[in-house]
C-alpha positions in Angstrom: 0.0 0.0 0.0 1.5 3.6 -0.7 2.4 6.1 1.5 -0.1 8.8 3.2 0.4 11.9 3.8 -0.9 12.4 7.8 -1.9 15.9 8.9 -3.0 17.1 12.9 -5.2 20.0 13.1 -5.2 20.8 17.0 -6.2 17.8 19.0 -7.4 15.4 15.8 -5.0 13.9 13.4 -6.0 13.4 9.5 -4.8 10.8 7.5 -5.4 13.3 4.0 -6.1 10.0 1.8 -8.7 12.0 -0.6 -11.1 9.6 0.8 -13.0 10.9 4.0 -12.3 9.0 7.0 -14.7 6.0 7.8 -13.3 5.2 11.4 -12.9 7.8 14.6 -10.0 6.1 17.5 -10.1 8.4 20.3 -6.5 8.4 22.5 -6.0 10.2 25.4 -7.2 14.1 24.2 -6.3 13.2 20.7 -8.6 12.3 17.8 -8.0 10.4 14.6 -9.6 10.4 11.7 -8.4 7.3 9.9 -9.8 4.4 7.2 -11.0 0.7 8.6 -9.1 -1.0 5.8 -5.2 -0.3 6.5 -5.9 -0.5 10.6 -7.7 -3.9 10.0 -4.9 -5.3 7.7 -2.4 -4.9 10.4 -3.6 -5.0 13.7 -6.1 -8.4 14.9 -7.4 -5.9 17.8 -8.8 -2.9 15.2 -10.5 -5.8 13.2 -11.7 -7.7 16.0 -13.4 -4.1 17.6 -14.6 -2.6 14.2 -15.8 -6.5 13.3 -18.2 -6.3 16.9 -18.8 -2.7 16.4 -20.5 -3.2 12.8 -22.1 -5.9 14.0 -23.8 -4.8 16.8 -25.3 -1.6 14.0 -26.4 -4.0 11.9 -28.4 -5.8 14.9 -29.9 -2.4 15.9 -30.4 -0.8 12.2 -32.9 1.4 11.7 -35.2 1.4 8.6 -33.6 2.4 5.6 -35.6 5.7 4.9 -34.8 7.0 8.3 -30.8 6.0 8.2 -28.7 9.3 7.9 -25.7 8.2 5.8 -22.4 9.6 7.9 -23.7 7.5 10.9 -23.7 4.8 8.8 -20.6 4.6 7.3 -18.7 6.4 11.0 -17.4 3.8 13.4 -16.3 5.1 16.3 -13.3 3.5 18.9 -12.3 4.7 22.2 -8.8 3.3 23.5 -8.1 3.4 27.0 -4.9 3.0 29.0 -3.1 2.8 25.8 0.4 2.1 25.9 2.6 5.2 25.4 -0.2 7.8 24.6 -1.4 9.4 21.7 1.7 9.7 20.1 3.0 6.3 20.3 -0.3 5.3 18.8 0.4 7.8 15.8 3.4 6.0 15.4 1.2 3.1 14.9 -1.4 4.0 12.9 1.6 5.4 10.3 3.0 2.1 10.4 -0.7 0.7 9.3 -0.6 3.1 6.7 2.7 2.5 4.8 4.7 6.1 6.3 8.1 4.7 7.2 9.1 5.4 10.8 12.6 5.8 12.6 12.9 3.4 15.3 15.4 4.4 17.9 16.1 3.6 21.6 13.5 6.4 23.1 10.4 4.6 21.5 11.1 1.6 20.8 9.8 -0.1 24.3 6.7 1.7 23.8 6.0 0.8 20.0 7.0 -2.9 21.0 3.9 -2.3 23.5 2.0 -1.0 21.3 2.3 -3.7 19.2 1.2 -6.0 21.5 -1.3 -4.2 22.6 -2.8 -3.9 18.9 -2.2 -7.7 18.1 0.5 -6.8 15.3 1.6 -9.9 15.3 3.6 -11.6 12.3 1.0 -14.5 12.7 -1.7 -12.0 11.8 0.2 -10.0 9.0 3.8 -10.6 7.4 6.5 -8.3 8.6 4.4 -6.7 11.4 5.2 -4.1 14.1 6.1 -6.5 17.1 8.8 -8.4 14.8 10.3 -5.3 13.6 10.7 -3.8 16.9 12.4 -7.1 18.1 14.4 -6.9 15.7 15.6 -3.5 16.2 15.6 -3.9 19.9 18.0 -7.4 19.8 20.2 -5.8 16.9 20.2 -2.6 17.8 19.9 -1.5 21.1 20.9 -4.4 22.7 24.4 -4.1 21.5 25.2 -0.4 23.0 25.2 0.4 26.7 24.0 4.4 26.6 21.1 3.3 24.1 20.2 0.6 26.4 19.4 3.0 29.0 17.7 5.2 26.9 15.1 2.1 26.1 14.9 1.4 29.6 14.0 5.3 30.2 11.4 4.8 27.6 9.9 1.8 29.8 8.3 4.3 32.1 5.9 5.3 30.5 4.6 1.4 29.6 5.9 -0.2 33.0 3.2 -2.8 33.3 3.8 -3.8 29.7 7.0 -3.5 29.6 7.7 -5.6 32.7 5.2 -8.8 31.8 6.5 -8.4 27.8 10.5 -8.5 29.6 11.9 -5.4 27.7 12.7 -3.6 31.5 14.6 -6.8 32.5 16.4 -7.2 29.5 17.2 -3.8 29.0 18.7 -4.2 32.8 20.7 -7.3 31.6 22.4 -5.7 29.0 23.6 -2.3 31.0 25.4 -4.4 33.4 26.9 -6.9 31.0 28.2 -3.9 29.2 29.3 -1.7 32.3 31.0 -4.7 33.8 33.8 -4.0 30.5 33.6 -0.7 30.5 37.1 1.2 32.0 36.3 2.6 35.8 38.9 5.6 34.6 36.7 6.8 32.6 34.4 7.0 35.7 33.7 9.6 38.6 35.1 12.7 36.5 31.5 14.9 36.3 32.1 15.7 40.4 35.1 17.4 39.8 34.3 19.4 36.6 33.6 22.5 38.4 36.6 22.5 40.5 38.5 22.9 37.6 36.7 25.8 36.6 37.8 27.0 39.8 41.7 26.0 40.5 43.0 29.5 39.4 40.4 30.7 42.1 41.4 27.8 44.9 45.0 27.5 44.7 46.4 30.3 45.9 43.9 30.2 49.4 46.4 28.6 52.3 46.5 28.6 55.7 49.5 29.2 57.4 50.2 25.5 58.7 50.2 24.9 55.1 47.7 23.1 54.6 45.6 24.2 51.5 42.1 24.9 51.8 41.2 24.4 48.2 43.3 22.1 46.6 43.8 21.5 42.6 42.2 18.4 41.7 42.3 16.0 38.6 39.2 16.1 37.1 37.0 16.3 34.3 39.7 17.5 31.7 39.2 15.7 28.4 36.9 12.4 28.6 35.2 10.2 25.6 32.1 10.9 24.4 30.8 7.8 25.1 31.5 8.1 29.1 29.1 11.7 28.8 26.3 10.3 27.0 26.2 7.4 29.6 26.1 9.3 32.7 23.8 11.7 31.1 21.2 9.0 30.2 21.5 7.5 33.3 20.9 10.6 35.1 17.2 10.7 33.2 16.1 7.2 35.0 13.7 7.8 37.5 14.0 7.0 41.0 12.0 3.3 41.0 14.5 2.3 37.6 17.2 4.1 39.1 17.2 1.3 42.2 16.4 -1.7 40.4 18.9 -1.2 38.5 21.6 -0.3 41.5 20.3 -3.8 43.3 20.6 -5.8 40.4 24.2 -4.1 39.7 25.0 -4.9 43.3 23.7 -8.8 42.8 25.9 -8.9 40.1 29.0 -8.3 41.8 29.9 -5.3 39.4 33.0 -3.1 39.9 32.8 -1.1 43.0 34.0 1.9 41.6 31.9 1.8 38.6 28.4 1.3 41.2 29.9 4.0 43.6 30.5 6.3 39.7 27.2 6.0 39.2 25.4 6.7 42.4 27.7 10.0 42.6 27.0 11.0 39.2 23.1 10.4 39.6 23.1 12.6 43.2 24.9 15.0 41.5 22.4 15.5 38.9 19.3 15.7 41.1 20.5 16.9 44.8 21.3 20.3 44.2 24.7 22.6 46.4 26.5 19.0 47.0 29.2 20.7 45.5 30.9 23.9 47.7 32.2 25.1 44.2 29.2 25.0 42.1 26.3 25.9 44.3 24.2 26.7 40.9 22.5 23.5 39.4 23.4 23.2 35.9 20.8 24.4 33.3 20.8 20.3 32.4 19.5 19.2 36.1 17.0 17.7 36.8 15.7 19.7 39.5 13.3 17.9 42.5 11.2 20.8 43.8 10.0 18.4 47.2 12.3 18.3 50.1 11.6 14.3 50.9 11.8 14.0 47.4 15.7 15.2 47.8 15.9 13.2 51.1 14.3 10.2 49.3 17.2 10.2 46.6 19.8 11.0 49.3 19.3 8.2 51.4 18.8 5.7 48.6 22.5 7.2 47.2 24.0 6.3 50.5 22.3 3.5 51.4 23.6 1.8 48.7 27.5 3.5 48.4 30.1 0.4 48.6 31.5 0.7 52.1 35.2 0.7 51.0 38.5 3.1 50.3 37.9 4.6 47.0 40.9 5.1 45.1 40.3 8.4 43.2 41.5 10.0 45.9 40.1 13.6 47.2 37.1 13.4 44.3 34.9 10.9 46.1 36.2 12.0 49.6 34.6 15.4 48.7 31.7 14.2 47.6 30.6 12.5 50.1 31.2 15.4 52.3 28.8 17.1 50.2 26.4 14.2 50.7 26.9 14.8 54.6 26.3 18.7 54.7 23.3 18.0 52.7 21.8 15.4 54.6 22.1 17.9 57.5 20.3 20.6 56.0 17.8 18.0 55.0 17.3 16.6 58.2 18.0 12.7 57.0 17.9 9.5 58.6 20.4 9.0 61.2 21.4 5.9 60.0 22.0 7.7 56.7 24.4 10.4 58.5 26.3 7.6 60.2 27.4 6.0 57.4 28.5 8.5 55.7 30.7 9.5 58.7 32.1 6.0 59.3 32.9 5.8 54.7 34.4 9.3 55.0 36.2 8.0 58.2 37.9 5.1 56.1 39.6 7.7 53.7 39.9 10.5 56.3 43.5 11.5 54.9 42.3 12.2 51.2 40.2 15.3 52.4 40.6 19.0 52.6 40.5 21.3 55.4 37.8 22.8 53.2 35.8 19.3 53.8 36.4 19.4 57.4 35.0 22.3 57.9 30.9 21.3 57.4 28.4 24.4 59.3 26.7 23.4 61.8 23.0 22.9 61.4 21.6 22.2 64.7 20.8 24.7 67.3 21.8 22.5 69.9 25.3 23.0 69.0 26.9 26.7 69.7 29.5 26.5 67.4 30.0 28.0 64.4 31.4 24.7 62.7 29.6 21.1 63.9 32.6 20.0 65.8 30.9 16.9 67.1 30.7 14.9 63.6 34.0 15.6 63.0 35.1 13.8 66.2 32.4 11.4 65.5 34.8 10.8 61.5 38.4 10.9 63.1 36.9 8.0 65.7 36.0 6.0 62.7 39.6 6.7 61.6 41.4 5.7 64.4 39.2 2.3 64.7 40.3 1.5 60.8 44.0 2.3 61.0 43.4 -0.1 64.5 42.2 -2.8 63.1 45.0 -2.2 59.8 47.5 -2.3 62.3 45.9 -6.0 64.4 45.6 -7.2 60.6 49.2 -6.3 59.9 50.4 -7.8 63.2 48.4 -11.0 63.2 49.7 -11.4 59.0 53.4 -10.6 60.5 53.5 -12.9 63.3 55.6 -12.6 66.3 58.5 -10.7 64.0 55.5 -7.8 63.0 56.7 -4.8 62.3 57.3 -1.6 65.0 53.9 -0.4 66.6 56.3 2.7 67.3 56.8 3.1 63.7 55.2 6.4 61.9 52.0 5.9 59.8 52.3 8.2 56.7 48.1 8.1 56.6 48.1 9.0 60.3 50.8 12.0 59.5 48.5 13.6 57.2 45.5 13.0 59.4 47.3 14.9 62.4 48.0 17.9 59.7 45.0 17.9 58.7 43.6 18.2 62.0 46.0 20.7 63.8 44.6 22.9 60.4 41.1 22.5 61.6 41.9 23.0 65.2 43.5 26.5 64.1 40.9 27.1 62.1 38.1 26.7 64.8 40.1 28.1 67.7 39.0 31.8 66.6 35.3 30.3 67.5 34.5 32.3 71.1 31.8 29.9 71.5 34.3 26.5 71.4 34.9 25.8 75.0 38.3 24.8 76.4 37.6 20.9 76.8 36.4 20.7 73.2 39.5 21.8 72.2 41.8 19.7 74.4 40.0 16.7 73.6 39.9 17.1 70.0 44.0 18.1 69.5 44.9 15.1 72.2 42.6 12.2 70.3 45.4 11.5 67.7 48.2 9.2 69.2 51.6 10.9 69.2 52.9 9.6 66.6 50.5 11.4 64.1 53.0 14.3 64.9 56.6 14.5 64.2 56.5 18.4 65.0 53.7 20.4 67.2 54.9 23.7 65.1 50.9 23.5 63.7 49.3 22.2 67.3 51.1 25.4 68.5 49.6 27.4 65.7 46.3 26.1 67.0 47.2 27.1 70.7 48.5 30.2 70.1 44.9 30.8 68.3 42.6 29.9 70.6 44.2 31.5 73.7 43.7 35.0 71.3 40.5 34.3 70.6 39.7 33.2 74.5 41.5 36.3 76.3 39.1 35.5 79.6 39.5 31.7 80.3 41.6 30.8 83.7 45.2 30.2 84.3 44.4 26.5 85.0 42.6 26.5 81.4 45.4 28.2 79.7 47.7 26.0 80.8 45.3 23.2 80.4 45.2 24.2 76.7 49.0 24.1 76.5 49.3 21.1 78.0 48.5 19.3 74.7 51.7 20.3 72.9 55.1 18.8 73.8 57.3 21.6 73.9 60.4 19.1 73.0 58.7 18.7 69.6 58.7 22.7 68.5 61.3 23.1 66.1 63.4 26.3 66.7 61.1 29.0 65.1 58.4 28.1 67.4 60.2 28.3 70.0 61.7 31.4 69.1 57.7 32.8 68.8 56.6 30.7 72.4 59.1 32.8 74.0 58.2 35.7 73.5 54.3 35.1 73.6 53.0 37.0 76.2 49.4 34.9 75.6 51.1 31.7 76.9 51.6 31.1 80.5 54.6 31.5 82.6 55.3 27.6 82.7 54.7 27.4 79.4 57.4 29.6 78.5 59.6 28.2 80.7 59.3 24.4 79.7 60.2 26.2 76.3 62.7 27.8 76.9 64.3 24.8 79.0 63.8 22.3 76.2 65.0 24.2 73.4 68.3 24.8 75.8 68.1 21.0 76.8 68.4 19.8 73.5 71.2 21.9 72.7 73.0 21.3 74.6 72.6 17.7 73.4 73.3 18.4 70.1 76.3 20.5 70.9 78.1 18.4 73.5 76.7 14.9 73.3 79.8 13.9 70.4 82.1 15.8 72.4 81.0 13.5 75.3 80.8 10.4 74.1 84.1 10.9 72.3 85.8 11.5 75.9 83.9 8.5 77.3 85.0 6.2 73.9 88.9 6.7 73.2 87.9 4.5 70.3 85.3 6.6 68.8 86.8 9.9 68.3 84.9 13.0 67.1 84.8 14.2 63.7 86.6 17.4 64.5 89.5 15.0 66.6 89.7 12.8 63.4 89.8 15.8 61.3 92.7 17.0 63.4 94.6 13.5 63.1 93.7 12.9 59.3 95.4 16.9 58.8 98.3 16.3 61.2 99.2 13.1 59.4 98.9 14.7 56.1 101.1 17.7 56.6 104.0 15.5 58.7 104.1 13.1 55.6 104.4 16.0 53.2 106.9 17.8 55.3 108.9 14.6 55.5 108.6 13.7 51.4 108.9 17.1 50.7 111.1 18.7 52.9 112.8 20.7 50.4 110.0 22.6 48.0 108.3 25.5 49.0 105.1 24.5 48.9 105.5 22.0 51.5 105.8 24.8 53.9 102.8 26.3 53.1 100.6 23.6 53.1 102.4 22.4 56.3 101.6 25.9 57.4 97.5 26.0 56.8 96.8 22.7 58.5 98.1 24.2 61.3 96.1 27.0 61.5 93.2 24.4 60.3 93.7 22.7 63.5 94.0 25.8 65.5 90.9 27.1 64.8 88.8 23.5 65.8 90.6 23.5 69.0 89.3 27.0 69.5 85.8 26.2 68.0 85.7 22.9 70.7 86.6 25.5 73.5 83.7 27.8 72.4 81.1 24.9 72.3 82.2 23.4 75.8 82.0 27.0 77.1 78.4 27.8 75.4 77.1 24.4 77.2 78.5 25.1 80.7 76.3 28.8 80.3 73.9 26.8 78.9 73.9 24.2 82.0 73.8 27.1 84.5 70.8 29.5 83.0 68.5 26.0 83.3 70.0 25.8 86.6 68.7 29.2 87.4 65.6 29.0 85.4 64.7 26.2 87.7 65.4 28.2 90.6 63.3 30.9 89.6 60.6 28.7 88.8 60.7 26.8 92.4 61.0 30.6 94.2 57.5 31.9 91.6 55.5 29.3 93.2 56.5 29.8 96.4 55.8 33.5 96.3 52.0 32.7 94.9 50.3 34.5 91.8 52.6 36.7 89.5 51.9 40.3 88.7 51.6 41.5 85.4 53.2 40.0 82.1 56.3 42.6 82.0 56.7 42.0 85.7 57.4 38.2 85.5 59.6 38.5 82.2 61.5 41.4 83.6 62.2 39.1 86.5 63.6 36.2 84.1 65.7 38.5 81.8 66.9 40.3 85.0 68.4 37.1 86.4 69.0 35.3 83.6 71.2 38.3 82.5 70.0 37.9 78.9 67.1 38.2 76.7 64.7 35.2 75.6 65.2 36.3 72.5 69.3 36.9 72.1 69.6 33.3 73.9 67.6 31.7 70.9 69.3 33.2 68.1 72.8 32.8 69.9 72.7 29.2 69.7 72.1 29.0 65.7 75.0 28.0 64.0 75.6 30.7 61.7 76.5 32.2 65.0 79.5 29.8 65.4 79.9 30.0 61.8 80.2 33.5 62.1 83.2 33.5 65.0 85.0 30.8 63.1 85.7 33.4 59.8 86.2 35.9 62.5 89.4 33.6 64.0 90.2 32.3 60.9 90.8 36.4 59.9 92.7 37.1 62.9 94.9 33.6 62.3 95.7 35.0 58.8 96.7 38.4 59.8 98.5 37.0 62.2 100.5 35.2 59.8 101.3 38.4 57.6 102.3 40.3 60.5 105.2 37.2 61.2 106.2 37.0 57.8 
C-alpha cells in the first residue's frame, strides 16, 4: 500500500487520503480520523473491535428511509490505558498506513507495547510491528550500553507492559553486562568538573600550617564521548529504575568503583549545592522541587555506596562530604548520617580542610562549625588504621613490624587536623575541653613536630582572652614543647598569651636539646677513646697529612705552606671545641637558674603582670629570651669561626 500523507489539526489527526475517513480512534485528548481498511490489515485488535462494532449496528439498524448516511458509514473506537499515549499510537497508525518510521532507543519499548497491545503480530500480518521492533531492539539496542538505558528510560511510560513483555529486565541485563567491560577511569570525572573551573580561584587560598584549603584536583579534563552520554542518560532514569537497576548491579557483583560512579554521578544531577564550588545547578539538572523528594534520593544514594576506600582519591572524599552537609540541612535519617561519617572515616587522609569544615546545622550546637561529627569521622579513623595495624600484626607474626613506627596516613590526618583545630580556635563559642580533647585524640605519633598544634594554641588563647590560668595551661598542655622546632620556639618565647610555665618548659627544652646536640659527640668521644669526634679525626687525618708531606717534601716550598694552613686548620677547631664546651656550661647554669626561679615563683604565689614576671627572668638570667635563641644557631658559630680564621691570617702576615 502507498504512503499517506498524515496531517494534525489541533487535537485530531487526519490521515489526507482523498477519501473521507470511515473510522474515529479516540486516545487520550487526541482524535483520529483514519480508514477501517489499512488498521484492520495490520492489527487483529482494530478488526476484531470494528468487526463487533459493525455488527452490533447492523443488529440495531434502523429502517432504511430513516438512516442518515455519515452514521452509517462512521465507526467510532475509544482506546483506553493505551500504551505510550497518543503519540505512540500515531506512530502506529503510520505504520498501518505504509509512512516509514525511525525506530530508535527512546520509543522503541513503547511501539513494542504497542504492538502487543494492537495484536501486530507476524501470525496475523507478514513483517508486522512487534517483529520489527524485536528486531531492532536485539540488533540494535541491545548491542550499546547508553542506548540501552535510553530504552529502559522509555519503559516508564509502559511499566506494566513492559515488565510482563520482559523489555525492562532485559534492557537491565544488557547495562550491566556492558558496564562490567567498561574502563572505571573513565568514571567519577562529572564531580570534579567544576573544580577545575575554579583551581586558578582555589589555589592560591592557604593557611599558614600549610595546609591548603582548596586544593587542585584532577578532574574532568578531556573524557570520551561515550563516558558523557552514559552518565547523562542515566541521570534521566527515574527513581523506581534508578534502584532496580543499582540492586541488580550490586547482585551482580559489578565493579565497586563503577556502582559508587554512578550513584555520585546520579546525586549530582538531582541533589542540588553538594558541591561547595558550584552551588548553581546546571541548566541540564533535573531539579526535585519536594524536600523528601531530595531526602528520598539522598538516602537511597547512600544507602547503597560500597563501604570501602575509594581510590580516586580527594574526588569521592569530597563528595561525600557534600552528601553529609546536605543530609544535614535536609534533616536525614540518622542511619543515613552515620554511614556516611564511618565511609568518610575510612579515607579521612584524602580530604581537605575545606571538607572538614561542614556548618553546623543544629541549634543544639553553639558552634559556628559542627565539631561533634568531626570527632564522631576521626573516631571512625582511628578504629580502621586499628584494626589495619591488628591485621598487619596478626599477617606478620611474632616478628611484626614496630607499633612505634610512623604511619604516613596517620601523618597527614594529624596535619590535617591541627589545620582545623587553628581554624576553629578563633570560634568564642568553642569551650576549652572541646578543644583539648579534639588536639589530644590523635596518638603521638601522628605528629613528628607540634609547630601547627602550637599554631592552634597560640589561636585559641587570642581568641579566649578571659578563660583561667588552670585553662590556659590546660590548653598548653596538649603540645610537647620538645617537639617545636626552633622558630616556634623562638615565637613561644616571647608570647605574652602563653603562661609562665609554658614559657619556661620552652625555653628549657630548646636549651636542653642543645645542649645535646652540641656536647653529646664531644661527650661520648671522651667516654669512647675508640670513637673519636669528627673534629678530633679531622685534626689526626690533617696532622698526618702535613707530617708526611713535610717529611717527602722537605725541600719545595710549597711543602711549607701547606704544612703551614693545617696548622692554623687545626688551631681554629681546637678554638671552636673551646667555644662549644664554654656555650654548654652557660647553657647548663641559666637552666639551673631557670629552675630556681621557677621553684622561688610558686612559692611566692600569683605573679603580677606579664612585663613584671619576664623582667624578673631576663633580669636574672642576665640575657634576653630572644638573644639566647638566636645565639645558639649555627651561623652564629659559623660567624666566630671566619672571624678567627681572619685574625689567624693576619697574624701570619704580621710574622712574615
Amino acid at each position: 500500500m502507498a504512503a499517506e500523507k498524515p496531517s494534525s489539526k489541533g487535537q485530531a489527526w487526519f490521515c489526507t487520503t482523498g477519501l473521507p475517513s470511515d473510522i474515529v480512534i479516540e486516545v487520550e485528548d487526541m482524535t483520529f480520523h483514519l480508514h477501517k481498511f489499512p488498521l484492520m490489515s495490520k492489527s487483529r485488535k482494530l478488526h476484531q473491535l470494528i468487526t463487533e462494532q459493525e455488527t452490533q449496528r447492523n443488529d440495531q439498524q434502523e429502517p432504511e428511509e430513516e438512516r442518515d448516511e455519515i452514521e452509517e458509514i462512521l465507526c467510532q473506537i475509544s482506546l483506553l490505558d493505551f500504551p505510550g499515549g497518543s503519540e505512540t499510537f500515531e506512530m502506529a497508525a503510520k505504520f498501518c498506513y505504509g509512512v516509514k518510521v525511525d525506530l530508535n532507543s527512546s520509543i522503541i519499548a513503547p511501539l513494542r507495547c504497542a504492538g502487543e497491545f494492537l495484536e501486530m503480530m507476524e501470525e496475523y500480518s507478514e513483517d508486522n510491528l512487534i517483529s520489527k521492533t524485536e528486531r531492532f531492539f536485539s540488533h540494535s539496542v541491545l548491542k550499546s550500553l547508553k542506548e540501552s538505558i535510553k530504552a529502559l528510560k522509555s519503559c516508564e511510560r509502559v511499566m506494566a507492559l513492559a515488565e510482563s513483555l520482559g523489555i525492562t529486565e532485559r534492557c537491565i541485563d544488557s547495562i550491566i553486562s556492558r558496564a562490567s567491560s567498561a574502563d572505571p577511569a573513565l568514571f567519577g570525572w562529572p564531580v570534579s568538573e567544576a573544580a577545575n573551573e575554579n583551581i586558578k580561584a582555589s589555589s592560591n587560598q592557604a593557611l599558614w600550617n600549610g595546609i591548603e584549603s582548596a586544593v587542585r584536583r584532577k578532574g574532568g579534563g578531556a573524557r570520551s564521548n561515550n563516558a558523557d552520554s552514559w552518565f547523562e542518560d542515566l541521570a534521566l532514569l527515574g527513581m523506581p529504575l534508578f534502584k532496580r537497576l543499582i540492586l541488580a548491579m550490586k547482585v551482580r557483583d559489578l565493579n565497586p568503583e563503577i556502582l559508587e560512579s554512578c550513584l555520585m554521578y546520579y546525586a549530582k544531577k538531582h541533589i542540588p549545592g553538594i558541591s561547595r564550588l558550584s552551588r548553581k545547578p546546571s541548566s541540564s539538572s533535573s531539579s526535585i522541587a519536594s524536600e523528601g523528594g531530595q531526602r528520598e534520593v539522598l538516602e537511597t544514594i547512600v544507602s547503597n555506596l560500597p563501604l570501602h576506600r575509594s581510590s580516586r582519591s580527594s574526588t569521592a572524599t569530597r563528595f561525600l562530604f557534600g552528601l553529609l552537609r546536605t543530609a544535614n540541612i535536609l534533616n536525614a535519617a540518622e542511619e543515613c548520617r552515620s554511614t556516611l561519617e564511618k565511609k568518610i572515616g575510612l579515607q579521612l587522609e584524602q580530604a581537605t580542610l575545606d571538607d572538614l569544615l561542614i556548618p553546623s546545622y543544629s541549634y543544639l550546637n553553639e558552634t559556628l562549625y559542627d565539631v561533634d561529627c568531626l570527632e564522631r569521622i576521626l573516631g571512625h579513623f582511628l578504629d580502621g588504621l586499628q584494626e589495619e595495624r591488628n591485621v598487619g600484626e596478626i599477617e606478620a607474626g611474632e616478628d611484626g613490624g614496630d607499633s612505634n613506627v610512623r604511619s604516613p596516613t596517620l601523618m597527614l590526618v594529624g596535619k590535617l587536623i591541627d589545620g582545623y583545630l587553628a581554624e576553629i580556635a578563633s570560634d568564642a563559642n568553642l569551650k576549652p575541653d572541646r578543644f583539648h580533647n579534639l588536639a589530644i585524640s590523635l596518638p603521638e605519633q601522628a605528629r613528628l613536630f607540634d609547630d601547627g598544634l602550637y599554631r592552634a594554641v597560640d589561636v585559641y588563647l587570642k581568641a579566649h582572652p578571659w578563660i583561667s590560668e588552670a585553662e590556659r595551661e590546660k590548653i598548653c598542655g596538649v603540645m610537647d614543647c620538645q617537639k617545636l622546632t626552633l622558630e616556634a620556639c623562638t615565637h613561644a618565647a616571647q608570647n605574652e598569651r602563653l603562661p609562665l610555665r609554658a614559657v619556661v618548659q620552652v625555653l628549657f627544652f630548646e636549651q636542653l636539646q642543645l645542649r645535646h646536640a652540641i656536647a653529646g659527640t664531644l661527650i661520648a668521644a671522651e667516654a669512647d677513646p675508640a670513637r673519636p669526634s669528627m673534629l678530633r679525626r679531622r685534626e689526626e687525618e690533617a696532622e698526618a697529612e702535613a707530617g708526611a708531606e713535610v717529611e717527602a717534601e722537605a725541600m719545595q716550598e710549597g711543602t711549607s705552606n701547606t704544612w703551614r694552613a693545617a696548622v692554623r686548620e687545626n688551631q681554629v677547631l681546637r678554638l671552636d671545641m673551646d667555644s662549644m664546651r664554654t656555650r654548654v656550661h652557660q647553657l647548663e647554669r641559666e637552666c639551673s637558674t631557670m629552675k630556681k626561679v621557677i621553684d622561688k615563683i610558686d612559692k611566692e604565689g600569683p605573679r603580677g603582670n606579664n612585663g613584671g614576671w619576664r623582667g624578673s627572668l631576663t633580669r636574672r638570667f642576665g640575657c634576653k629570651f630572644k638573644t639566647q635563641v638566636c645565639d645558639s644557631h649555627e651561623q652564629t658559630v659559623v660567624n666566630a669561626r671566619k672571624g678567627r680564621q681572619e685574625q689567624q691570617q693576619q697574624h701570619h702576615h704580621h710574622q712574615q
